[in-house]
Each structure stands twice: as structure tokens, then as C-alpha cells.
ZADO-1210 file (C-alpha; in nm, 4 decimals, padded with zeros to 6 digits):
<atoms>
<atom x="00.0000" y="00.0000" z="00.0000" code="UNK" pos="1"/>
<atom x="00.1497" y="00.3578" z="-00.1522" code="UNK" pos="2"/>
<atom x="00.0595" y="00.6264" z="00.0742" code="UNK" pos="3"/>
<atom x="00.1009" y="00.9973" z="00.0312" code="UNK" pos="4"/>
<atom x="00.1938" y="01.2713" z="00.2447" code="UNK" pos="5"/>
<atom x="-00.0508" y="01.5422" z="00.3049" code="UNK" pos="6"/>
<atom x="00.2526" y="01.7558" z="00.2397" code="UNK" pos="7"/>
<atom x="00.3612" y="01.6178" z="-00.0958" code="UNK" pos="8"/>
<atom x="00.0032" y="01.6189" z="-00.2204" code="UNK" pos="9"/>
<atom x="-00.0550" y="01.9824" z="-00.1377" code="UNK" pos="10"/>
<atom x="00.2580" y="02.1006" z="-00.3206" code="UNK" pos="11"/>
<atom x="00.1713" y="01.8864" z="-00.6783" code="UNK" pos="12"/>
<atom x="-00.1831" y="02.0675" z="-00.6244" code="UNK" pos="13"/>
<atom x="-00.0313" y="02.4376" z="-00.6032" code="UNK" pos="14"/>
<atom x="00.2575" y="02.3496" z="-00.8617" code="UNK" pos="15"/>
<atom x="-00.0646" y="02.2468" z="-01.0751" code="UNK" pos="16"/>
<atom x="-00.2323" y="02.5163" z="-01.0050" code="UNK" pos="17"/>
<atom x="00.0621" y="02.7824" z="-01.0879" code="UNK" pos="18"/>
<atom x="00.1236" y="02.6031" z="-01.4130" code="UNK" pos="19"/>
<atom x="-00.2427" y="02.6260" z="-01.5288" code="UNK" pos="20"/>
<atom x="-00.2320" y="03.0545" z="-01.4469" code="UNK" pos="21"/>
<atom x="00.1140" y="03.0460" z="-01.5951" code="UNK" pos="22"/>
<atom x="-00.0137" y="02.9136" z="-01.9402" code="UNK" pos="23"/>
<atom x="-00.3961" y="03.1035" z="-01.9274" code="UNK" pos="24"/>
<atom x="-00.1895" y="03.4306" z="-01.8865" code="UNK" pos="25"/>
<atom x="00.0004" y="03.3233" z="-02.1713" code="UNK" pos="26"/>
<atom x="-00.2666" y="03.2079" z="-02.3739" code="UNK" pos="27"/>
<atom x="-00.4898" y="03.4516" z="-02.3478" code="UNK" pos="28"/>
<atom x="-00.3585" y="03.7685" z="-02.5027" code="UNK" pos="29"/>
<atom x="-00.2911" y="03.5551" z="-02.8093" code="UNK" pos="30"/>
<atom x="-00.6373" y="03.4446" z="-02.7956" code="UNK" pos="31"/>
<atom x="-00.7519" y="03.8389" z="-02.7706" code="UNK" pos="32"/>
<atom x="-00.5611" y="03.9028" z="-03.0841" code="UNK" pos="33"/>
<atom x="-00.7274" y="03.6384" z="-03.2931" code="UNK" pos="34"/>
<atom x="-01.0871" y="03.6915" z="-03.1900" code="UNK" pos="35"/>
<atom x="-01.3190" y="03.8154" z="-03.4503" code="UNK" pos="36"/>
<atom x="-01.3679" y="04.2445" z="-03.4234" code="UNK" pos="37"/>
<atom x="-01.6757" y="04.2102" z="-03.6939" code="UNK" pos="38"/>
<atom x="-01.7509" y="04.1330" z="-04.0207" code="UNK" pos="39"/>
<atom x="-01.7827" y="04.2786" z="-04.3950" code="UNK" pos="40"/>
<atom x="-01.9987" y="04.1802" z="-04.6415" code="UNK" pos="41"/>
<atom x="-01.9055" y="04.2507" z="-05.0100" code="UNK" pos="42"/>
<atom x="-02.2366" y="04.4566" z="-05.2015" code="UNK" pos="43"/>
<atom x="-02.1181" y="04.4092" z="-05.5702" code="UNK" pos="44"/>
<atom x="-01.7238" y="04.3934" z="-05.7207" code="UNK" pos="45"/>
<atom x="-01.4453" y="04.2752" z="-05.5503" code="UNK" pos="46"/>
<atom x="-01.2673" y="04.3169" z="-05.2221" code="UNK" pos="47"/>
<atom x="-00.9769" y="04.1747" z="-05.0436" code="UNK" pos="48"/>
<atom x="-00.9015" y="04.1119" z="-04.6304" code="UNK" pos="49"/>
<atom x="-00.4877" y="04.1104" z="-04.6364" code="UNK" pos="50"/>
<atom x="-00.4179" y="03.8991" z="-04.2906" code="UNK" pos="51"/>
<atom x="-00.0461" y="03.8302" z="-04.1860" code="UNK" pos="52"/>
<atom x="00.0378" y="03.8051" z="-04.5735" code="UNK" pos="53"/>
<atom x="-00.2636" y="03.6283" z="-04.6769" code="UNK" pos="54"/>
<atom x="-00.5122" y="03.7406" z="-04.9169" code="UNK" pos="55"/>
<atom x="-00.8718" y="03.6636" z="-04.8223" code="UNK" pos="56"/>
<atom x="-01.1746" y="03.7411" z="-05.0696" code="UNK" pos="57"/>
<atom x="-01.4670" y="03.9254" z="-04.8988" code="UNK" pos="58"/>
<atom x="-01.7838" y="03.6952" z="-04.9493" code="UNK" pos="59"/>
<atom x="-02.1496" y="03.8596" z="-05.0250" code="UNK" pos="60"/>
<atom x="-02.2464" y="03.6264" z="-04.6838" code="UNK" pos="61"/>
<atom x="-02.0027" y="03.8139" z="-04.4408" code="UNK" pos="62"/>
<atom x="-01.6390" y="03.7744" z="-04.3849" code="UNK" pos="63"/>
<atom x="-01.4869" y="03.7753" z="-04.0078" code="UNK" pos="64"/>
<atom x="-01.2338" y="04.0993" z="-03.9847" code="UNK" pos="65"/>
<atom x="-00.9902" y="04.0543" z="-03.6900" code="UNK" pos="66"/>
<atom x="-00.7649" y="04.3657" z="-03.5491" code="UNK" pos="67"/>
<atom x="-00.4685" y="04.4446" z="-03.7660" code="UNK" pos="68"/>
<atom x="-00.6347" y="04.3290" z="-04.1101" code="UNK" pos="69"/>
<atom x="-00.5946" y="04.5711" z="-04.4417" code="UNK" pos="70"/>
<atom x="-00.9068" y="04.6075" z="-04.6498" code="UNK" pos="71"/>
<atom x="-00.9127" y="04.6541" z="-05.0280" code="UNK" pos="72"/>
<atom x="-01.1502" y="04.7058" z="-05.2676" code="UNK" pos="73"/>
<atom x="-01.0945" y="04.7360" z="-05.6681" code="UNK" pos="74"/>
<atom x="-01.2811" y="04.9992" z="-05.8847" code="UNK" pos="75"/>
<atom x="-01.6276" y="04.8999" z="-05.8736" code="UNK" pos="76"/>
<atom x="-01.6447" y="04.6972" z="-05.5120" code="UNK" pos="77"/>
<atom x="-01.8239" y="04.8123" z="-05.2709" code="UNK" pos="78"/>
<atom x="-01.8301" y="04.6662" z="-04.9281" code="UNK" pos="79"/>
<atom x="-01.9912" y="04.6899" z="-04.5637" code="UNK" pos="80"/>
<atom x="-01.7777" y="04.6831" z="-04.3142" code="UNK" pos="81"/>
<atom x="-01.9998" y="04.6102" z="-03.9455" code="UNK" pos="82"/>
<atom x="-01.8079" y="04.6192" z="-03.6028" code="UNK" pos="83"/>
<atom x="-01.9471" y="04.4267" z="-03.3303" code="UNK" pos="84"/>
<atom x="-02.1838" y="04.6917" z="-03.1097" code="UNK" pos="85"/>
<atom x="-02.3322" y="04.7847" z="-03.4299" code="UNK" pos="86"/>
<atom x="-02.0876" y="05.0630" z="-03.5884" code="UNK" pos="87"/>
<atom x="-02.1247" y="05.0522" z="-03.9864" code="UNK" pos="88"/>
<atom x="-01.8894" y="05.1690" z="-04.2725" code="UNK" pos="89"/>
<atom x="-01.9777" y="05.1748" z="-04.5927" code="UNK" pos="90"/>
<atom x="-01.6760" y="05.1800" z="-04.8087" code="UNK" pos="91"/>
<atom x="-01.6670" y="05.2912" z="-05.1575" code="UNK" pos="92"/>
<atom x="-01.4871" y="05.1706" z="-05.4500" code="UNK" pos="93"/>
<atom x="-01.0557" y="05.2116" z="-05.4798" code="UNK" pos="94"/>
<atom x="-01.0461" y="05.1930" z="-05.0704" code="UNK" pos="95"/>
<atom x="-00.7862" y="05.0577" z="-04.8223" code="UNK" pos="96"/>
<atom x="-00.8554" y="05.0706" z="-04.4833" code="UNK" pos="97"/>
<atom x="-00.6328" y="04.9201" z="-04.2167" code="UNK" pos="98"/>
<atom x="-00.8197" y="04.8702" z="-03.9141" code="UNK" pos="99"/>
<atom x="-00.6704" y="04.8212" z="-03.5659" code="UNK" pos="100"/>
<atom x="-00.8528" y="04.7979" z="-03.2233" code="UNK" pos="101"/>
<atom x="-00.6923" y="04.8285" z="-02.8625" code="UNK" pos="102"/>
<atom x="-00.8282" y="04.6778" z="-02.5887" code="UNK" pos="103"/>
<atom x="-00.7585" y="04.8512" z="-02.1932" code="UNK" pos="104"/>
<atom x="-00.8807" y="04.8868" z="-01.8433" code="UNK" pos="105"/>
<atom x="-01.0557" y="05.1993" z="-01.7123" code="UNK" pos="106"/>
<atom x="-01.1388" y="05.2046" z="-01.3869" code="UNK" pos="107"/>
<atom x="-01.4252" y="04.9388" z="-01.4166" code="UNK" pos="108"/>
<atom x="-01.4829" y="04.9856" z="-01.7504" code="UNK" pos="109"/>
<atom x="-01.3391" y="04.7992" z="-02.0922" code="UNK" pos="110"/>
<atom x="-01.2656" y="05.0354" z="-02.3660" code="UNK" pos="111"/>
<atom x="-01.2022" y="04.9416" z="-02.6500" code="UNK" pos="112"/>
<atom x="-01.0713" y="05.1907" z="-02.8886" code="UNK" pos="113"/>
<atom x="-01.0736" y="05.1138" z="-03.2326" code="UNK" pos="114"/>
<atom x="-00.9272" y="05.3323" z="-03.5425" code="UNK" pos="115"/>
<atom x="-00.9573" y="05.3086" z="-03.8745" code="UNK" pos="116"/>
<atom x="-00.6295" y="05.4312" z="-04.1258" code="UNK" pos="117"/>
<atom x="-00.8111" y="05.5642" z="-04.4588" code="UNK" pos="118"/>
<atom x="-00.7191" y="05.6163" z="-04.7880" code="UNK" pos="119"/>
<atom x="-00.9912" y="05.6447" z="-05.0125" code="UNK" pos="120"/>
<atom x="-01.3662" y="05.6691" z="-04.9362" code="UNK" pos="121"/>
<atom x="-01.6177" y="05.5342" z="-04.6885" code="UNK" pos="122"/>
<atom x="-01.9520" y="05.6564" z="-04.4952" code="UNK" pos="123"/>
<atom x="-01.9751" y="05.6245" z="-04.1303" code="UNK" pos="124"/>
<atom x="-02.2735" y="05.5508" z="-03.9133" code="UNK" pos="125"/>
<atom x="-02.1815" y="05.5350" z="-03.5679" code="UNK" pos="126"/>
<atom x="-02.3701" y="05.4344" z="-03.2441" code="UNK" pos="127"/>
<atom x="-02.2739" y="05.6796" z="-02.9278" code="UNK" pos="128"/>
<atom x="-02.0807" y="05.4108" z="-02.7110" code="UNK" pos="129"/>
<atom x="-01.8330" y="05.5560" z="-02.5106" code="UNK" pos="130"/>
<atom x="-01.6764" y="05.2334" z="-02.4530" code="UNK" pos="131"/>
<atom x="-01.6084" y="05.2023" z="-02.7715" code="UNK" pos="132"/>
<atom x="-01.4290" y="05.5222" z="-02.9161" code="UNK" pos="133"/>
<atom x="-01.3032" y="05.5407" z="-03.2997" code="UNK" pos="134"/>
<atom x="-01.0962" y="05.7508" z="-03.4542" code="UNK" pos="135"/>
<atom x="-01.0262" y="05.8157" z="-03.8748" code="UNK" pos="136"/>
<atom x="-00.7184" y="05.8297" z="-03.9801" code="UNK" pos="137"/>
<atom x="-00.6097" y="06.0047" z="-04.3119" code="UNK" pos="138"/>
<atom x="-00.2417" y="06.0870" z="-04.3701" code="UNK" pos="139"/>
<atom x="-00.3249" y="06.4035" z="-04.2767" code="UNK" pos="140"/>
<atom x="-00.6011" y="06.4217" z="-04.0228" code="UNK" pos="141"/>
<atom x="-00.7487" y="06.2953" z="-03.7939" code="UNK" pos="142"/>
<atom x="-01.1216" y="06.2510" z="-03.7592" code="UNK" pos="143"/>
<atom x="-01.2991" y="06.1743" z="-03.4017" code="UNK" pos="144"/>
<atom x="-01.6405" y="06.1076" z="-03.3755" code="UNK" pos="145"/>
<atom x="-01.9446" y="06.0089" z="-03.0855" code="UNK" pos="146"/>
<atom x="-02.2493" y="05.9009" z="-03.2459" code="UNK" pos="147"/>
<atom x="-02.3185" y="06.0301" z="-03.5860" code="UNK" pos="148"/>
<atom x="-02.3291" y="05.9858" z="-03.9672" code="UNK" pos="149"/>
<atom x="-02.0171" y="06.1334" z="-04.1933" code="UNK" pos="150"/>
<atom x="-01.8205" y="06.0793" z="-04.5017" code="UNK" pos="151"/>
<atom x="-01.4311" y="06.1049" z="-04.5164" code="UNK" pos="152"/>
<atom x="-01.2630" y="06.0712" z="-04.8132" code="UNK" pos="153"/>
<atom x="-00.8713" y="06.1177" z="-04.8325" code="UNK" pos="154"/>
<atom x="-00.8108" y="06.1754" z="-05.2112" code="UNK" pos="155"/>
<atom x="-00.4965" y="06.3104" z="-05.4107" code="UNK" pos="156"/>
<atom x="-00.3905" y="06.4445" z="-05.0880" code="UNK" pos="157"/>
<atom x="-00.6915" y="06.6151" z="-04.9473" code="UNK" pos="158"/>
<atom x="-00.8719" y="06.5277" z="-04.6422" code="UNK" pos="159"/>
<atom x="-01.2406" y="06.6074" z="-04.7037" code="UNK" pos="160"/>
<atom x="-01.5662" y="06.5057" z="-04.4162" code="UNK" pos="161"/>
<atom x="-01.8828" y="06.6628" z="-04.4534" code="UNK" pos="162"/>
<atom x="-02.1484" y="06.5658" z="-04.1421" code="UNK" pos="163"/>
<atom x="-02.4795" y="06.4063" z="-04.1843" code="UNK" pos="164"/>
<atom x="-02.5962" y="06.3519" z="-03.8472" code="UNK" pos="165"/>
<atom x="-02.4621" y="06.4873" z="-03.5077" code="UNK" pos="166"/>
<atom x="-02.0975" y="06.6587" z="-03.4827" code="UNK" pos="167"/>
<atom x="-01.7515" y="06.5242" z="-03.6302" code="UNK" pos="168"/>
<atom x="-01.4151" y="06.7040" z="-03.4927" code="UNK" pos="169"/>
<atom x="-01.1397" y="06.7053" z="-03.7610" code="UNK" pos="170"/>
<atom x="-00.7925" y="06.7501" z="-03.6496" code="UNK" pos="171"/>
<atom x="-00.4519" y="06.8805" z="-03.8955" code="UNK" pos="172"/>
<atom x="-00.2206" y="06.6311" z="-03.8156" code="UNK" pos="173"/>
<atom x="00.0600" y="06.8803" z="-03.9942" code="UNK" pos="174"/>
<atom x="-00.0244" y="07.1582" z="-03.7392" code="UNK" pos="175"/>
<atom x="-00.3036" y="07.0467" z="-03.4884" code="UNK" pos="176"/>
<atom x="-00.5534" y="07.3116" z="-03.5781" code="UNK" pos="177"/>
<atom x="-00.9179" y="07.1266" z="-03.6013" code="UNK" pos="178"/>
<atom x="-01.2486" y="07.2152" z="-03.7033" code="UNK" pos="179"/>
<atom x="-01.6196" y="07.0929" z="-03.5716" code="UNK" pos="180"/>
<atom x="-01.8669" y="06.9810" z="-03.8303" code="UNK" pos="181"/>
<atom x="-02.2360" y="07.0154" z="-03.7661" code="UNK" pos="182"/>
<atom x="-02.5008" y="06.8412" z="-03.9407" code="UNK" pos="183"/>
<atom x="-02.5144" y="06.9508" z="-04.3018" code="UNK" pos="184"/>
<atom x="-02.1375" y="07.0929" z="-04.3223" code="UNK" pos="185"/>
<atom x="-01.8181" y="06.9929" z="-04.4550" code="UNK" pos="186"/>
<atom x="-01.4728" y="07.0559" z="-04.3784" code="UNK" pos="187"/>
<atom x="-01.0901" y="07.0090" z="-04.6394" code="UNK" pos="188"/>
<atom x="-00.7768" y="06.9621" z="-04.4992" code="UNK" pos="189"/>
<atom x="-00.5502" y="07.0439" z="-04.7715" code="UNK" pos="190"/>
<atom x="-00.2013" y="06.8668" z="-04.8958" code="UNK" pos="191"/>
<atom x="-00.0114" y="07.0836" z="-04.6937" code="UNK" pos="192"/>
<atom x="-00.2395" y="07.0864" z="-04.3767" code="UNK" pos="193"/>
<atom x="-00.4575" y="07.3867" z="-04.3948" code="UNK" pos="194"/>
<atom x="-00.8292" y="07.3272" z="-04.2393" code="UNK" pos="195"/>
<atom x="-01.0431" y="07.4953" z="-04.4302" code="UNK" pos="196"/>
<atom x="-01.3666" y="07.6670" z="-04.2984" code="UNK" pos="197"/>
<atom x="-01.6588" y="07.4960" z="-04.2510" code="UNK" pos="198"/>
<atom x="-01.9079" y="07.4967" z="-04.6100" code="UNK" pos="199"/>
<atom x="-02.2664" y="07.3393" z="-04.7160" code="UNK" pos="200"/>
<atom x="-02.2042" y="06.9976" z="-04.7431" code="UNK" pos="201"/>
<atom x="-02.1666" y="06.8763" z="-05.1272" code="UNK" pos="202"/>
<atom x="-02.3435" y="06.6041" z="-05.2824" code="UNK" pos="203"/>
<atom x="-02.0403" y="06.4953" z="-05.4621" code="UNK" pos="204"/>
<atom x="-01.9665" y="06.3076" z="-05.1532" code="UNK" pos="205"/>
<atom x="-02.2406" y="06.0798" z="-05.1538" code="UNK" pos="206"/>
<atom x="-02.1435" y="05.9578" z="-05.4896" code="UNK" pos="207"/>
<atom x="-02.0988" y="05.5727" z="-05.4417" code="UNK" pos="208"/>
<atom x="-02.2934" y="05.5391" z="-05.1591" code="UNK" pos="209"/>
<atom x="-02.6308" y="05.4638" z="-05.2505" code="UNK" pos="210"/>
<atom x="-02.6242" y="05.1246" z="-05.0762" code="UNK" pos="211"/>
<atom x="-02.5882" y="05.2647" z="-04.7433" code="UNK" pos="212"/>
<atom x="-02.9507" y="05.3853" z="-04.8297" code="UNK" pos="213"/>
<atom x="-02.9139" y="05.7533" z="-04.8557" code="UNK" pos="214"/>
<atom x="-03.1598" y="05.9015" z="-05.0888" code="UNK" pos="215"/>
<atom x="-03.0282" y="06.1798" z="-05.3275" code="UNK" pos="216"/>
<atom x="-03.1639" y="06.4545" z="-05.5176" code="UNK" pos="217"/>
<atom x="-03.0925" y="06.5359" z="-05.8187" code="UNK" pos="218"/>
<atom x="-02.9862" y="06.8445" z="-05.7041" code="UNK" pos="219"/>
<atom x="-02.7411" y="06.6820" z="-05.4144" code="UNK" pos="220"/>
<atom x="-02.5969" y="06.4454" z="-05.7189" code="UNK" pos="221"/>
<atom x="-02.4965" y="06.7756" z="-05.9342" code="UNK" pos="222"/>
<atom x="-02.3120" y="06.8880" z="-05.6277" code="UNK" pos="223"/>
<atom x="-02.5182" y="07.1004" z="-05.4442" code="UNK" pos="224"/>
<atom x="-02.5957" y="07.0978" z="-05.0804" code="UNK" pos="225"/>
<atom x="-02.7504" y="06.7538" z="-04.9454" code="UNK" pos="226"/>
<atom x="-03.0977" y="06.7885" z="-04.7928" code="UNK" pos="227"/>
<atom x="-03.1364" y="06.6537" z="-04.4337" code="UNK" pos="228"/>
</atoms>
């Protein structure tokens, strides 16, 4: 008859224990980074998810988007791009996004702050969720939002965001000077930084986004200031 000390057992049950932590605590920020941060669904043409090197096509049933994946789309693809808690972008055709999230402790709250490098086109409709800031990135601004609808579009070097709904802040990155959007305004920042006074809010930048289920005017299509 084996018989154990009281002891010995007591010590294999905390080395157990220690070893199980040890490899959870390991474990688990690896998990964080691989779990799913939403999903986009391609509307009509083509669009890529680039993950660690690997090209994945964006299906019209939903593809899982994970933090650090590049979007693409070619010259007619269109996509929807939905973030779990219910934020939507609608991204227009010739668009890379790189989206990245970040995931932190505050107080007794999880934020989760998630941003969004642009350089092309897309249409933002954003739920106010405070524990879930985002922030647009062009190359040279920056655009913060809390609840609203927007466009931002970074083309040949110009930052332009013109408000739907609620209030967008856009910031210079080149000298830190920002403007507030209202509803129904729009706001450049130029190739070498300049913000440019707020304007009437053109129609040209709801080209391409009929599928997000704006209705246009014929008036708002010409260019012309977008009824709300």
C-alpha cells in the first residue's frame, strides 16, 4: 500500500495550479488578438481582407475581420464593413482601410478603442458608445467622432468630411488646428495641412454610396448641398 503525504500532495496541487495561471496568462492575449472584431460583407465587385500576408476574398455572406487586417476594394467593389456593437462603414470603391482595435482597463470599464487608417472613401454611421471610441485616420487628419453619420474621403492628398448627423471634430495632423462639423457641413484639410472653414455639405460626396440607403436629389448628385 502507496501512501502519500498530506505535504507532498498539497505542493503537486499548487505546482498544478501555478502552471495552469502560468499558461492562461500566456494564452490569453494571443487568444484576444485572434478573436473576430466584426464582419464585412461585399455589395457588388471585388474586395480583399490582407491577414499576416494572406489574401482573403470578402464573401457577399459576411467575412470575419480581426484587429490588424488591411481592407481593399478594386474599382467597382463596394463593401460593408460592421463592427461588433453595431458601428457601420460603408466603403466605396478604390479603398484601403487598415483597421486596428486596442483593448484597456478603465477604472471598471473595458474600452475598447478602435481606429480606422483611410485612404480612399467610406460613410460612417456610428452608435454613441463611449466604450467604444473610434478615430479616422487620413495621412493628414485625424477625424474623431461620438455618435453620428459622416463621409471622409482622403483623395490626391486632401482630407475632405462633410457631417450628416450629429458633430464630427477634424484635427490637422501637420499643425493640430481642427475644425467641428455640424449636421449639413463639410470641412478640407488640404495637402499641406490647412483646415479649411466649414461649407454646405456637397453632394459629390455621396457619390458611391447609394447602398448605405441615402436618398439623393438630383440636385445633391450635381453637387449642391444635401438635404437633411
Amino acid at each position: 500500500m502507496v501512501t502519500v503525504s498530506n505535504k507532498s500532495f498539497n505542493s503537486e496541487i499548487k505546482l498544478s495550479f501555478i502552471i495552469f495561471v502560468f499558461i492562461f496568462l500566456i494564452k490569453a492575449p494571443i487568444q484576444a488578438q485572434f478573436q473576430p472584431s466584426g464582419v464585412v460583407e461585399l455589395v457588388e465587385g471585388y474586395g480583399i481582407i490582407i491577414r499576416n500576408g494572406t489574401e482573403i476574398n470578402i464573401q457577399k455572406k459576411g467575412t470575419i475581420i480581426k484587429n490588424g487586417d488591411l481592407i481593399r476594394t478594386n474599382v467597382p467593389g463596394k463593401i460593408i464593413l460592421t463592427l461588433l456593437g453595431g458601428d457601420d462603414f460603408f466603403i466605396a470603391p478604390d479603398t484601403e482601410i487598415k483597421f486596428k482595435e486596442n483593448k484597456k482597463k478603465k477604472g471598471l470599464s473595458n474600452i475598447i478603442n478602435r481606429n480606422l487608417t483611410l485612404k480612399g472613401r467610406l460613410l460612417a454611421k456610428i452608435r454613441k458608445d463611449f466604450s467604444r471610441p473610434i478615430q479616422i485616420r487620413t495621412p493628414n487628419a485625424i477625424v474623431a467622432v461620438k455618435g453620428t453619420e459622416f463621409v471622409t474621403e482622403f483623395i490626391q492628398g486632401i482630407t475632405n468630411v462633410g457631417t450628416i448627423k450629429g458633430l464630427v471634430s477634424m484635427t490637422s495632423i501637420v499643425n493640430n488646428k481642427s475644425v467641428e462639423l455640424k449636421e449639413g457641413t463639410m470641412s478640407s484639410v488640404s495637402i499641406d495641412g490647412a483646415v479649411m472653414p466649414p461649407s454646405e455639405f456637397s453632394g459629390k460626396l455621396m457619390q458611391d454610396f447609394e447602398f448605405a440607403g441615402e436618398k439623393m436629389s438630383e440636385e445633391d448628385a450635381a453637387g449642391k448641398k444635401i438635404k437633411l
